[in-house]
KEDO-610636 format. One record per residue (C-alpha): residue in three letters; chain; x, y, z. Coordinates in steps of 0.2 Angstrom, whole numbers, plus 5000, padded with zeros to 4 digits. Layout:
KEDO-610636
{pt ALA; A; {X; Y; Z}}
...
end
This chain:
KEDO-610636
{pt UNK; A; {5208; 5260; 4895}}
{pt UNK; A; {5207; 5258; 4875}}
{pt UNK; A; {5224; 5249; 4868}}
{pt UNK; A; {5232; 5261; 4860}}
{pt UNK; A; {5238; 5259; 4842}}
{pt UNK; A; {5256; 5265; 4834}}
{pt UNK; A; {5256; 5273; 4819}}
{pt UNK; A; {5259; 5263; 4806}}
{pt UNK; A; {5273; 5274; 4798}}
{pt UNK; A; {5283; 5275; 4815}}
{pt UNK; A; {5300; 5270; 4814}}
{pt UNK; A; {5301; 5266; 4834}}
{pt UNK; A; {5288; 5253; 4844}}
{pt UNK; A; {5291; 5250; 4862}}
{pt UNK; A; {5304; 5236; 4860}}
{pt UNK; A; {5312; 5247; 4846}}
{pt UNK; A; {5315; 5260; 4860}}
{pt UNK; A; {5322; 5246; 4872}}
{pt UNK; A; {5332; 5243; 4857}}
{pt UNK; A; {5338; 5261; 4855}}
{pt UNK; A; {5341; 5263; 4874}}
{pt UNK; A; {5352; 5245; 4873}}
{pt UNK; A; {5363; 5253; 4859}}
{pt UNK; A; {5366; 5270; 4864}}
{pt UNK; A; {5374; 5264; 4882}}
{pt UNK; A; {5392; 5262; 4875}}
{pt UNK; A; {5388; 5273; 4858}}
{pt UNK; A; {5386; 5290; 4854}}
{pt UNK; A; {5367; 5295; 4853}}
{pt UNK; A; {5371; 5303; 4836}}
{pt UNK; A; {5378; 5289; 4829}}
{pt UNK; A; {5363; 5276; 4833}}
{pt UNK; A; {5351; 5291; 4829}}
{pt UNK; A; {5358; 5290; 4809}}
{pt UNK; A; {5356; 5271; 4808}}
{pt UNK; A; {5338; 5271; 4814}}
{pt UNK; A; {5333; 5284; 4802}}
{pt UNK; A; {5328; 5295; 4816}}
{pt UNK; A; {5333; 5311; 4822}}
{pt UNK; A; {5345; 5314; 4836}}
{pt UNK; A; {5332; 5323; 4849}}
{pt UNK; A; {5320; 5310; 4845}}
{pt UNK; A; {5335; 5297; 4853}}
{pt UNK; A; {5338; 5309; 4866}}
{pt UNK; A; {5320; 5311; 4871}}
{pt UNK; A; {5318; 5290; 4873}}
{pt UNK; A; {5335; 5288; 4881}}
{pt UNK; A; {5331; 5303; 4895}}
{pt UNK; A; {5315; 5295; 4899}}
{pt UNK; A; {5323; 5278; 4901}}
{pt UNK; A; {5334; 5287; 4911}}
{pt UNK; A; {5322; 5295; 4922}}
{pt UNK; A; {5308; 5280; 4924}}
{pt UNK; A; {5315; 5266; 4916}}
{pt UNK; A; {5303; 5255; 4908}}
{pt UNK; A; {5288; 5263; 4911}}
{pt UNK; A; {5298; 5278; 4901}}
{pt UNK; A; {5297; 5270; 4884}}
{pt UNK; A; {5280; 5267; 4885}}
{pt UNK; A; {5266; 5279; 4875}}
{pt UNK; A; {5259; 5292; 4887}}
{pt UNK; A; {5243; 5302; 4884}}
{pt UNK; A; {5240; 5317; 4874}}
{pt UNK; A; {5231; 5326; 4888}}
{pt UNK; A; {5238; 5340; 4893}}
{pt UNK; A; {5244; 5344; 4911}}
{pt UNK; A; {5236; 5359; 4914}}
{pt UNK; A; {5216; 5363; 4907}}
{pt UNK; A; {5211; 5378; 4915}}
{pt UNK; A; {5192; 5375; 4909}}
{pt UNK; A; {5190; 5358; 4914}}
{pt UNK; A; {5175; 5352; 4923}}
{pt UNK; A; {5181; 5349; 4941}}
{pt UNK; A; {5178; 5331; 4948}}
{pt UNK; A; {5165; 5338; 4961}}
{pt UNK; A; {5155; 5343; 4946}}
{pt UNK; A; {5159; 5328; 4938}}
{pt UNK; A; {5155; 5316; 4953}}
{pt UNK; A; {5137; 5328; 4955}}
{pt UNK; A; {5134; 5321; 4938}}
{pt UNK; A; {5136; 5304; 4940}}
{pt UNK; A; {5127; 5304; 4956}}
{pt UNK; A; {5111; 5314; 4949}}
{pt UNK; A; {5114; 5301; 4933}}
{pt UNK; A; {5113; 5284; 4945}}
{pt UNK; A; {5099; 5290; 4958}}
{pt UNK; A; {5089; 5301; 4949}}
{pt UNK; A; {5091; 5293; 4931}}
{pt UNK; A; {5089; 5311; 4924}}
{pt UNK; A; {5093; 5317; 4905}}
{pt UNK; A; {5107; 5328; 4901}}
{pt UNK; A; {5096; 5340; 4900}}
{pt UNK; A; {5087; 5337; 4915}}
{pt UNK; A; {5104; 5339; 4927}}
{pt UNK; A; {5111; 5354; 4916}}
{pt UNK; A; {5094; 5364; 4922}}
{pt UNK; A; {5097; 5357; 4941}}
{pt UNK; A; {5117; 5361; 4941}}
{pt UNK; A; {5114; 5379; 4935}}
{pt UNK; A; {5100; 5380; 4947}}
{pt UNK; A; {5112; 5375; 4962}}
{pt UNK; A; {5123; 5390; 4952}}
{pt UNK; A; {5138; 5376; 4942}}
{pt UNK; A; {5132; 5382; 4923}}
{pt UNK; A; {5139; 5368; 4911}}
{pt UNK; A; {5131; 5363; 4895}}
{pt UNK; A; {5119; 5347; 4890}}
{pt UNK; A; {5133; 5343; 4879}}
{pt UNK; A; {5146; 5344; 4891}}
{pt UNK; A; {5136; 5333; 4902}}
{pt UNK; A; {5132; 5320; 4888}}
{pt UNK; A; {5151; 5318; 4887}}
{pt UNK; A; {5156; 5316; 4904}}
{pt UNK; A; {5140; 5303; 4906}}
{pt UNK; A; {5150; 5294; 4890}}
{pt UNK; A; {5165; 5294; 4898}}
{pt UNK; A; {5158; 5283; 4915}}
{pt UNK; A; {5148; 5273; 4906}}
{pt UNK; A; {5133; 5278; 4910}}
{pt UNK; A; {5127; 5287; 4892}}
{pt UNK; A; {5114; 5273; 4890}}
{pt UNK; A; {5100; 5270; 4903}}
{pt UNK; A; {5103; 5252; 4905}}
{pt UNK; A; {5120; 5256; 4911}}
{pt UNK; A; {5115; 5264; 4926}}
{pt UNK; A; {5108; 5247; 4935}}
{pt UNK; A; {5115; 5230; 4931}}
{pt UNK; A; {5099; 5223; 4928}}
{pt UNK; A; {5095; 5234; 4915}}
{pt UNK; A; {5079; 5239; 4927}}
{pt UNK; A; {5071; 5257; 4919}}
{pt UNK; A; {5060; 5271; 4929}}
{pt UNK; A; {5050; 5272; 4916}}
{pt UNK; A; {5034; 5260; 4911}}
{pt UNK; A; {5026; 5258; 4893}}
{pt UNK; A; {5011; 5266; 4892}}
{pt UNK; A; {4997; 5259; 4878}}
{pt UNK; A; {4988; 5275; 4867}}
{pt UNK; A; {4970; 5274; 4871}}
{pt UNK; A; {4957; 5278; 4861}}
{pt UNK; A; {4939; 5280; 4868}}
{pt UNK; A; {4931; 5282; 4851}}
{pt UNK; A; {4930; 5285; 4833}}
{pt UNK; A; {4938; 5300; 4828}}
{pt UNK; A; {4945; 5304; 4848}}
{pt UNK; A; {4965; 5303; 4841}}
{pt UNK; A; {4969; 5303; 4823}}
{pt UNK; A; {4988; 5298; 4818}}
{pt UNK; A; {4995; 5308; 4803}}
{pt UNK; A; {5010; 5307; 4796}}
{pt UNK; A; {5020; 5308; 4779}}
{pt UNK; A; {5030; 5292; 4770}}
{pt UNK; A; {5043; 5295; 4755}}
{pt UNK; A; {5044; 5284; 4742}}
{pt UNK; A; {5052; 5283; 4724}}
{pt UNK; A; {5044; 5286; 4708}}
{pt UNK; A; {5041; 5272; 4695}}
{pt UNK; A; {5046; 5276; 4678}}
{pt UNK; A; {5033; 5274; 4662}}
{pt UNK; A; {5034; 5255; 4659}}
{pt UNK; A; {5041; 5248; 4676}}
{pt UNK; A; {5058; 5251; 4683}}
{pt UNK; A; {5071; 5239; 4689}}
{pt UNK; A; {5058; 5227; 4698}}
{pt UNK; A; {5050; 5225; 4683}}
{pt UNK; A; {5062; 5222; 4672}}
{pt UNK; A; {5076; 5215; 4681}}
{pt UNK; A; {5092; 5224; 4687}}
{pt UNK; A; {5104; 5219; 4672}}
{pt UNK; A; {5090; 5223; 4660}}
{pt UNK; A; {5093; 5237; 4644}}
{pt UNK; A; {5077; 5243; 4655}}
{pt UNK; A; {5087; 5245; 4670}}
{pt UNK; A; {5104; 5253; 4662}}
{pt UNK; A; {5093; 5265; 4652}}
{pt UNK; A; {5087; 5273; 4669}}
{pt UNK; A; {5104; 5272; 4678}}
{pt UNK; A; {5109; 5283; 4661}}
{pt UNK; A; {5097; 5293; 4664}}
{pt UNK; A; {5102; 5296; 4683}}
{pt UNK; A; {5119; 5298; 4679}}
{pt UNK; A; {5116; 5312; 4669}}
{pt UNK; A; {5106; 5322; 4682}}
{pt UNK; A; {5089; 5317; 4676}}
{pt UNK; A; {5081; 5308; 4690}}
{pt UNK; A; {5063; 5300; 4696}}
{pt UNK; A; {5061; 5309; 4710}}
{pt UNK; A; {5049; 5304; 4727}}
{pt UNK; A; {5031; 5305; 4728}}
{pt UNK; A; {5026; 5308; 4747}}
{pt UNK; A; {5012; 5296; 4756}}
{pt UNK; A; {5002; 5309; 4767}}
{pt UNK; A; {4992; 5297; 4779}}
{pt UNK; A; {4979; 5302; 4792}}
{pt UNK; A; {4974; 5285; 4803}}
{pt UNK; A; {4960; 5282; 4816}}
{pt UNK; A; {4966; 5277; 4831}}
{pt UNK; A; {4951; 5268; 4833}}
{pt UNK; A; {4946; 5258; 4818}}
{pt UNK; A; {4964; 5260; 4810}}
{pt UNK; A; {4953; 5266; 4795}}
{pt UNK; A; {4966; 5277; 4786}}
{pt UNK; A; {4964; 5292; 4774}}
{pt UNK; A; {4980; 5293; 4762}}
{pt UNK; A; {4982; 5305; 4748}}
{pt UNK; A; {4996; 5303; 4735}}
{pt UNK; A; {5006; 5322; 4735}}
{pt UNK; A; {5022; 5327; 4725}}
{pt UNK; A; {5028; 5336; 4741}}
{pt UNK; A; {5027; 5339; 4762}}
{pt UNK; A; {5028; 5357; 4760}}
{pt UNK; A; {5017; 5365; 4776}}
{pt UNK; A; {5002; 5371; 4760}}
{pt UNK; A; {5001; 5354; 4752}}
{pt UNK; A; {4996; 5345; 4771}}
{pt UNK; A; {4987; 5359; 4777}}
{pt UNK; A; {4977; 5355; 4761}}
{pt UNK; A; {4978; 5337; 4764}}
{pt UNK; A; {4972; 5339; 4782}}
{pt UNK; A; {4956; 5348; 4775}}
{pt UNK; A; {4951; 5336; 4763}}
{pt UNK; A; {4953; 5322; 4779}}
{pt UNK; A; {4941; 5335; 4787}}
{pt UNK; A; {4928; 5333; 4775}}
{pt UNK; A; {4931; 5312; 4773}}
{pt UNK; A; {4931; 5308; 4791}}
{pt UNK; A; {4910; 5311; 4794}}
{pt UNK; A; {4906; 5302; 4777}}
{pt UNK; A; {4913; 5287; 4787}}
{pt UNK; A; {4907; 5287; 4804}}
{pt UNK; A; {4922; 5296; 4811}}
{pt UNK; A; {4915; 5311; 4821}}
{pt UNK; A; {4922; 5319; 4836}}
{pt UNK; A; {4913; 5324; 4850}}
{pt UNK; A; {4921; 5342; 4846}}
{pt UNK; A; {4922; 5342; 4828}}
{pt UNK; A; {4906; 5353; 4830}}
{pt UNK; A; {4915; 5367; 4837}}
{pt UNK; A; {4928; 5377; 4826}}
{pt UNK; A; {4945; 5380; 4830}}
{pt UNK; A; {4956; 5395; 4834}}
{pt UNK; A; {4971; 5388; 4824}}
{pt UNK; A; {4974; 5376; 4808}}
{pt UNK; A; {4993; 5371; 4805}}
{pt UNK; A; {4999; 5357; 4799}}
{pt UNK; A; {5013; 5345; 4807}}
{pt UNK; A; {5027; 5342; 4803}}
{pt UNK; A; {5030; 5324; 4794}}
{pt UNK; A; {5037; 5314; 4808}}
{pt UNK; A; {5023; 5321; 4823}}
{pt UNK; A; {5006; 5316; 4828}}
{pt UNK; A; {4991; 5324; 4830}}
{pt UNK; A; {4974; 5325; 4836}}
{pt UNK; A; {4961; 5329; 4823}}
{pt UNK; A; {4968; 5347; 4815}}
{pt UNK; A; {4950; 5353; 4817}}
{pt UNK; A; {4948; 5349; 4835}}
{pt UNK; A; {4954; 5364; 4846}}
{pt UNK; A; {4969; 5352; 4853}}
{pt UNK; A; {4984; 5347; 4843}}
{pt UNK; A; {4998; 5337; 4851}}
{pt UNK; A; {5014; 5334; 4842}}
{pt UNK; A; {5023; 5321; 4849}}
{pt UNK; A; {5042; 5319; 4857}}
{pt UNK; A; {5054; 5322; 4843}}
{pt UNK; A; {5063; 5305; 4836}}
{pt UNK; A; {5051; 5297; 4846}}
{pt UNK; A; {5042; 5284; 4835}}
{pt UNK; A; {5033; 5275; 4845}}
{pt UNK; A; {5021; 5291; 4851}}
{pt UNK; A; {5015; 5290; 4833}}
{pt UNK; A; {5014; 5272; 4832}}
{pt UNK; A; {4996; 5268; 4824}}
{pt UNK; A; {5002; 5277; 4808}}
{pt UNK; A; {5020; 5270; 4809}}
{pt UNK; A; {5011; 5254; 4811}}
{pt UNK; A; {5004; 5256; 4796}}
{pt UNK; A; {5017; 5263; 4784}}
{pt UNK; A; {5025; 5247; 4788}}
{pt UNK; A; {5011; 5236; 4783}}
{pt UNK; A; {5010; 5248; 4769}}
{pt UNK; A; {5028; 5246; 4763}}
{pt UNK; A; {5028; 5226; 4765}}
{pt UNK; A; {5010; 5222; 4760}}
{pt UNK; A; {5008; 5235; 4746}}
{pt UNK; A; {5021; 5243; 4739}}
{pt UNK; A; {5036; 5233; 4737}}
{pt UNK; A; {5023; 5217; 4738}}
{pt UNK; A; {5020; 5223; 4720}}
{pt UNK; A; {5027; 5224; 4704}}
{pt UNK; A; {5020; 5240; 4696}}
{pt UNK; A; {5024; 5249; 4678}}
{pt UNK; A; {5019; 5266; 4683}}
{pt UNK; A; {5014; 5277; 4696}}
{pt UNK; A; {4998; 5280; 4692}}
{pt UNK; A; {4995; 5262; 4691}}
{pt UNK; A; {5000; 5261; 4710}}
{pt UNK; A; {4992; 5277; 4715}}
{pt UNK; A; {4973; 5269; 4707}}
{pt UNK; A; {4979; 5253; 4716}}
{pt UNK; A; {4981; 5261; 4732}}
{pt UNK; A; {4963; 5268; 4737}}
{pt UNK; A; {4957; 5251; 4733}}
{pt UNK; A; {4969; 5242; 4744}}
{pt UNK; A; {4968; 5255; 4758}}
{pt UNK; A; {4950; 5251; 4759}}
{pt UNK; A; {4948; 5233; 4756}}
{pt UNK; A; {4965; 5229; 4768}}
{pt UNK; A; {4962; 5213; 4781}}
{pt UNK; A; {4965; 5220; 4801}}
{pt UNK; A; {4968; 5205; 4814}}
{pt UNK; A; {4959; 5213; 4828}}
{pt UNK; A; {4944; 5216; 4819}}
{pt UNK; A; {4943; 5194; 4813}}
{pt UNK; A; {4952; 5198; 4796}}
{pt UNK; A; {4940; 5209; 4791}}
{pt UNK; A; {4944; 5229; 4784}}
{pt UNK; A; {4947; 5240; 4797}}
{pt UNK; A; {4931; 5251; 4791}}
{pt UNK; A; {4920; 5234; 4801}}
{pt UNK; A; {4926; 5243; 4817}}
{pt UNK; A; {4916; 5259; 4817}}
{pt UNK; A; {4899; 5259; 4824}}
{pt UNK; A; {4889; 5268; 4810}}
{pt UNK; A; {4891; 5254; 4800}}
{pt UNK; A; {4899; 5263; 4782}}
{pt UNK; A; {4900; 5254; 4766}}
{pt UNK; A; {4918; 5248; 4762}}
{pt UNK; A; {4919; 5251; 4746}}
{pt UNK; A; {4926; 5267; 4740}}
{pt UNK; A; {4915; 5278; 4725}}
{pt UNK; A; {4919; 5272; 4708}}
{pt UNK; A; {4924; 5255; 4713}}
{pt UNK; A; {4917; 5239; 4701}}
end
C-alpha cells in the first residue's frame, strides 16, 4: 500500500490527534477544540474513534466507500487475473472471452483491475520476464515484393538560416522568436517516403502537407519511379480494385498491388525499414547540416538519398542491391 501524505494545510497529524486525545481526558473537548484551531466535532470525531479502537483509530483510513453497488466482484476479478497469468491475453482479449462466458465488463475496466495486481505490463506476469510472443524478421523475397511508406514532420528553415545557422543568441535568432511570438510562424514541411524493402532504395518527395490527396498523389508518382529502377513486382502488371492512401504512421505493400496491409496501430516496429530510415535520415542529413533555406535542403536531399552508403550492401548506395543493375545518379545531377 502507497504512504499516504497529509495535507500540508492540516492542522492535525497522527501525533497531533494523540495529542488531542491526551488533552481532552480531564478538559472539556470545547475548550481544547478552540486552542487547536479546530472545530469542536472535528475533536469529537478523533477522541470517539480513540475511544472506539484506540490507536489504530487516529490513523488515516481510506476514502473508499463501504458500500459500491457496481463493483467488479472478486470472482470476476480473480477470472481476470487467472486468464491474465495462464493465458497472457490483452485486455481486449479477456473482455470478448468474459462476455462470451455471459460477465460483460469493459477493456477498460479490465486494464484497471490488471493495474491494480500488477500485472498491467507483460513482464510482470512471470518473474523472468519470459514472453509467448517471438520476434519475427520482415522478409522480402524480392525487389518491389513489400514497399515501406510513411510520412516524417519536419520544421521549415527560414530565408538565410535559422538558429543553427546563426546561433541561438543571435539578432538572427531573436528576430525569428519575434516573429513567433506574434503569430507568424515557419511551419512543417512533411517527408513522404516510400522504401524498398529489398534494396532500401527509397523514393522521398518533399510535400507541404499529409492530407489523404497529396499521398495519394505522392504514391502515384512512386508508381511511375519504381520500374525506371529495377523495382517491379510480380503483380504490378495487374491493376488494382482500389487506390488509398495510408495513413502517415502505417505500412503498406506497393499501393498498385491488389494487397495493402497497414500495420498494428503504435506499433513501429511493423514498419521498421522506413522508420529505419527516417532515423538515418534525421541524424545523417538533416540535423547533420547546417542549411540557409529549404530549398537548399530539399536540392540537397535527392542527391543524398541517392548517393547514401548501406552496410549491408559493402558501403555502397542502396540502389547496388537491385538485380537490373540502374545507374545511381539521379537526372540532372553533375
Amino acid at each position: 500500500m502507497s504512504r499516504r501524505v497529509s495535507h500540508r494545510n492540516g492542522p492535525l497529524s497522527p501525533e497531533g490527534r494523540r495529542r488531542l486525545v491526551e488533552r481532552c481526558q480531564d478538559r472539556p473537548i470545547a475548550h481544547v477544540a478552540a486552542e487547536m484551531g479546530i472545530s469542536r466535532s472535528c475533536a469529537s470525531k478523533w477522541v470517539n474513534r480513540y475511544r472506539q479502537h484506540g490507536e489504530l483509530g487516529l490513523q488515516d483510513r481510506s476514502s473508499t466507500p463501504h458500500r459500491q453497488p457496481t463493483a467488479t466482484s472478486a470472482e470476476t476479478v480473480a477470472k481476470i487475473e487467472q486468464l491474465r497469468r495462464n493465458q497472457k491475453w490483452s485486455s481486449s482479449r479477456i473482455a470478448f472471452e468474459l462476455t462470451n462466458d455471459g460477465i460483460v465488463i469493459s477493456r477498460r475496466t479490465i486494464t484497471r483491475h490488471l493495474a491494480h495486481l500488477g500485472l498491467n505490463r507483460r513482464r510482470f506476469i512471470d518473474p523472468n520476464g519470459a514472453r509467448n510472443r517471438k520476434p519475427r524478421t520482415i522478409v522480402v523475397r524480392c525487389p518491389g515484393h513489400q514497399v515501406h511508406v510513411d510520412v516524417k514532420k519536419v520544421g521549415r528553415i527560414p530565408d538565410g538560416g535559422g538558429w543553427r545557422t546563426h546561433g541561438r543568441g543571435s539578432s538572427r535568432a531573436r528576430n525569428v522568436a519575434r516573429r513567433k511570438t506574434k503569430g507568424v510562424r515557419g511551419g512543417y514541411v512533411y517527408l513522404h517516403s516510400a522504401v524498398d524493402g529489398y534494396s532500401r532504395l527509397a523514393y522521398i518527395e518533399t510535400l507541404p502537407d499529409e492530407k489523404a490527396s497529396t499521398a495519394i498523389g505522392f504514391m502515384h508518382r512512386a508508381r511511375a519511379w519504381s520500374p525506371t529502377h529495377g523495382i517491379v513486382s510480380a503483380s504490378s502488371a495487374s491493376s488494382p480494385t482500389t487506390e488509398r492512401a495510408t495513413e502517415p504512421t502505417h505500412s503498406s505493400q506497393l499501393c498498385w498491388e491488389p494487397a495493402t496491409k497497414e500495420i498494428t496501430p503504435y506499433t513501429p516496429r511493423h514498419n521498421g525499414k522506413v522508420e529505419r530510415y527516417n532515423r538515418i535520415l534525421a541524424e545523417k542529413f538533416l540535423y547533420a547540416n547546417t542549411w540557409t533555406s529549404d530549398d537548399e535542403r530539399a536540392n540537397a536531399l535527392g542527391v543524398w538519398n541517392y548517393h547514401r552508403p548501406r552496410s549491408a550492401a559493402g558501403g555502397q548506395p542502396p540502389a547496388s542491391q537491385l538485380p537490373a543493375g540502374v545507374t545511381n545518379v539521379i537526372s540532372g545531377y553533375n
